[in-house]
C-alpha positions in Angstrom: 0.0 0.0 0.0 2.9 2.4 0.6 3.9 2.2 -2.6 0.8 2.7 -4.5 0.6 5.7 -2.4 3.7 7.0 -3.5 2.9 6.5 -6.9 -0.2 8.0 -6.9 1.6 10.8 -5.0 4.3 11.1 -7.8 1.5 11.2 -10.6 -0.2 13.9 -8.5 3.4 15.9 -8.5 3.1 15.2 -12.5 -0.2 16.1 -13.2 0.5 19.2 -11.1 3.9 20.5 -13.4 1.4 20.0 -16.5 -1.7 21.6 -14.8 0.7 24.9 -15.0 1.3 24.5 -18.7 0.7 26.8 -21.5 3.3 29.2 -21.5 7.1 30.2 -20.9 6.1 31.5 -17.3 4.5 28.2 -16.4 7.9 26.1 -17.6 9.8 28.2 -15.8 8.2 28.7 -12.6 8.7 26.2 -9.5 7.6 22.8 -9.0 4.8 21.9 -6.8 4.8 20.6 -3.6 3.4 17.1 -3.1 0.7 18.9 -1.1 0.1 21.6 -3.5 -0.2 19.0 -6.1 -2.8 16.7 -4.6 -4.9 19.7 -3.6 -5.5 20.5 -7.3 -7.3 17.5 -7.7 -9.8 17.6 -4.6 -13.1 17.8 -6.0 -11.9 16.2 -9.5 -14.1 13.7 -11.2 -12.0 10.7 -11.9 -12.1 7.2 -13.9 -9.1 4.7 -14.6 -10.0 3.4 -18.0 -7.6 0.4 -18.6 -7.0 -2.4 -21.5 -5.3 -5.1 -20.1 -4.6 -8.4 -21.9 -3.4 -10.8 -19.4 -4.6 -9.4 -16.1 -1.3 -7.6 -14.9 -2.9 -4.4 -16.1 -6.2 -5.1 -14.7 -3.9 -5.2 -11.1 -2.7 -2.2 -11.3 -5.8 -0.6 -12.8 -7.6 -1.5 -9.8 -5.1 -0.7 -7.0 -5.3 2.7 -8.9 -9.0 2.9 -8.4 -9.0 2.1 -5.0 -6.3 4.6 -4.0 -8.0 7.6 -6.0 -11.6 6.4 -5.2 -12.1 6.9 -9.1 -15.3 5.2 -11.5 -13.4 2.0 -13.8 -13.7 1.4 -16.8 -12.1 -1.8 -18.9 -11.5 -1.6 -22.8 -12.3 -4.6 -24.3 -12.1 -5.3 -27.9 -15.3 -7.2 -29.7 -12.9 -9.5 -31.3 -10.5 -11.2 -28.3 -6.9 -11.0 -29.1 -5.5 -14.7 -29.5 -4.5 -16.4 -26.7 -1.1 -17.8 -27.7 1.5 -15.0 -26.7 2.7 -15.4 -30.4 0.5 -15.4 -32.0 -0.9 -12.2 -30.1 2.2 -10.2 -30.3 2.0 -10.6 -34.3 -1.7 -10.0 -34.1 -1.3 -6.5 -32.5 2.0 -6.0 -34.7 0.3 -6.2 -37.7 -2.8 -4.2 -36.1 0.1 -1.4 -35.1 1.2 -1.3 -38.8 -2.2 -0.9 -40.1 -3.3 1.7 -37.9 -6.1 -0.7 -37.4 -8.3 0.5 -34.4 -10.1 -2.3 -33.3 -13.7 -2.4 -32.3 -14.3 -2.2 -28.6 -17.3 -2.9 -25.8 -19.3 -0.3 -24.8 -18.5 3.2 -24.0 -18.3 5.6 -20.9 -21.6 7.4 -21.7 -20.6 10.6 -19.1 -17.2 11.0 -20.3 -17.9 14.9 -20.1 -18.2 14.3 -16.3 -14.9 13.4 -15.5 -11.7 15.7 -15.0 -9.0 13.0 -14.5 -8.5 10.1 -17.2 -6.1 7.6 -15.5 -5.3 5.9 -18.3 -3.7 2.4 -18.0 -2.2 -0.5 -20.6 0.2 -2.8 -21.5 2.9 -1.5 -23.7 2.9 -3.5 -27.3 5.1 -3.0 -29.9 6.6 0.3 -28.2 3.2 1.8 -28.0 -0.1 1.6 -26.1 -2.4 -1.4 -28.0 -4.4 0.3 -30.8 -7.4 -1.1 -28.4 -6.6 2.1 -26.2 -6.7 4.2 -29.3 -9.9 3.4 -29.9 -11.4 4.4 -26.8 -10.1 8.0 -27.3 -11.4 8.1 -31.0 -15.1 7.4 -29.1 -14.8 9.6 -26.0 -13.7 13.6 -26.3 -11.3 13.9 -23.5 -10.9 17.1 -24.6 -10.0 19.9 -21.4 -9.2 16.7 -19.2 -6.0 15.5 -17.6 -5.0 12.2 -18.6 -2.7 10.4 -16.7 -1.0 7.4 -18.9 0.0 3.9 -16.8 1.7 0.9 -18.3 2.8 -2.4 -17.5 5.9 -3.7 -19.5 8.3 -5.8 -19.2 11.1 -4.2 -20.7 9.8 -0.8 -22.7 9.6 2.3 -20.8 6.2 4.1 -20.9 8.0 7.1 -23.0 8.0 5.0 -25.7 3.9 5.2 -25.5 3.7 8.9 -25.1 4.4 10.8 -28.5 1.4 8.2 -29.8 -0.9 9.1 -27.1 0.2 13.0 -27.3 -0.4 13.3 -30.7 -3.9 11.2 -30.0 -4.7 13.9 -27.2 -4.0 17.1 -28.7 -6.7 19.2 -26.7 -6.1 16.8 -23.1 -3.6 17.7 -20.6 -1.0 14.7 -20.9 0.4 13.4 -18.1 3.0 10.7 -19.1 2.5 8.4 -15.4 4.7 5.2 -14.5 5.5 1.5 -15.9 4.9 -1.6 -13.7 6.4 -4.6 -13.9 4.8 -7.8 -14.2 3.6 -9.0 -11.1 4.5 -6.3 -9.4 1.6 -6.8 -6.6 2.9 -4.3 -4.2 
């Protein structure tokens, strides 16, 4: 629990350095306190939207919501990825180099509602899975922050952000922090 709490207490600190973006003063003025930071989210309207394929996102996802007391939402895709790790990694591959955005379930109906997007996926093929794209071509997040989480492996969640930046040009983007595997604590 102490270290979900310090994550979420670095993602406030984050969300806080970009919540004073827009101009040359902003970029050059202090960084926020801890403190400072978390009190610009009391009274914020969050939701953790999260793909996950294999679970380990669907972890993290949900220790997120339970910290931040935040609504959940999972992205599921109408057609299942295959189950083979293989075969899956070739299927998003060649879903990557299509730009294909797959179908997904459902939708968050009062997306306008919400302030704070935690957003949370594995990362596949140096990117978030196109899955996660979809869901922001469905839902302006336009005027929200949008707080990216990943699990990985091996890439670092940078390596998700100029796709997700250039998906979210009207959002605040908050690039957030990679988990590992099984990383339960």
């Amino acid at each position: 629990m102490k270290k979900i709490t310090l994550v979420l207490m670095t993602l406030l600190c984050l969300m806080g350095l970009v919540g004073c973006g827009g101009g040359s003063k902003a970029e050059n003025a202090p960084a926020p306190k801890k403190a400072e930071a978390a009190e610009s989210l009391k009274g914020k309207k969050a939701l953790v939207v999260y793909f996950s394929y294999s679970g380990q996102t669907a972890k993290v996802a949900k220790a997120v919501q339970e910290a931040t007391k935040a609504d959940i939402f999972e992205v599921k895709t109408v057609q299942p990825y295959p189950q083979g790790y293989h075969e899956c990694t070739d299927y998003a591959k060649a879903e990557k180099a299509r730009n294909s955005h797959p179908e997904i379930q459902g939708n968050v109906p009062n997306i306008k509602d919400y302030d704070v997007v935690y957003m949370g996926f594995p990362i596949w093929w140096y990117d978030a899975p196109m899955a996660i794209y979809t869901f922001i071509d469905k839902h302006d997040l336009s005027g929200k922050t949008v707080v990216s989480f990943c699990t990985s492996g091996g890439s670092p969640i940078s390596e998700s952000t100029p796709g997700l930046r250039k998906a979210l040009p009207n959002s605040k983007f908050v690039e957030g922090l990679r988990f590992y595997p099984n990383d339960t604590a």
